[in-house]
N, C-alpha and C positions, 0 to 999 in steps of 0.2 A: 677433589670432589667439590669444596666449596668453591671453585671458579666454575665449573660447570654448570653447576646448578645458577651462579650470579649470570652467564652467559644465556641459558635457557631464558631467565628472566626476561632479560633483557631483547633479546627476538621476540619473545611473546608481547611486548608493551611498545616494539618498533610495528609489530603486526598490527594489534589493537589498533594503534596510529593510522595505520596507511589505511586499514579498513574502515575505517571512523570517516574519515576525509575521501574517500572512495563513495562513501554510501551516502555521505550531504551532497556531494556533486551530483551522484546520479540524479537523485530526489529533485533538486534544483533545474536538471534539464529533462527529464520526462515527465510531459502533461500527456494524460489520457483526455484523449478528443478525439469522440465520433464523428467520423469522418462519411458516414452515408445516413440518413435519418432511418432506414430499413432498422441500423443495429440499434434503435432508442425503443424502448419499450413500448407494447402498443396494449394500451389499456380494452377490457374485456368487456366493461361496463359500460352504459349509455351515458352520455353527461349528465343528465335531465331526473335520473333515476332519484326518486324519495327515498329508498332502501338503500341505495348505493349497497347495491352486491350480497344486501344480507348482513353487511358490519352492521347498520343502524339497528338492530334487533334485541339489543343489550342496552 
């Protein structure tokens, strides 16, 4: 019983491992970049606005 339980251990902290080092690599080569200017946010507001939208009212 106690090798089993030492063997479980052991897969779960070789897992941890390879998922650890899985998930820096992905990280490191996926950048998010919009690639059409349509998907960039398009503000609702006039530039020029003194209220700016109603925030300035506080």
């Amino acid at each position: 019983m106690k090798h089993i339980v030492r063997a479980f251990v052991v897969v779960l902290v070789l897992t941890g491992a390879v998922a650890t080092t899985q998930t820096s690599n992905a990280s490191a080569k996926n950048k998010i970049v919009a690639s059409r200017t349509s998907m960039l946010p398009v503000p609702t507001c006039a530039p020029n606005d003194p209220n700016a939208c109603g925030m300035g009212t506080r």
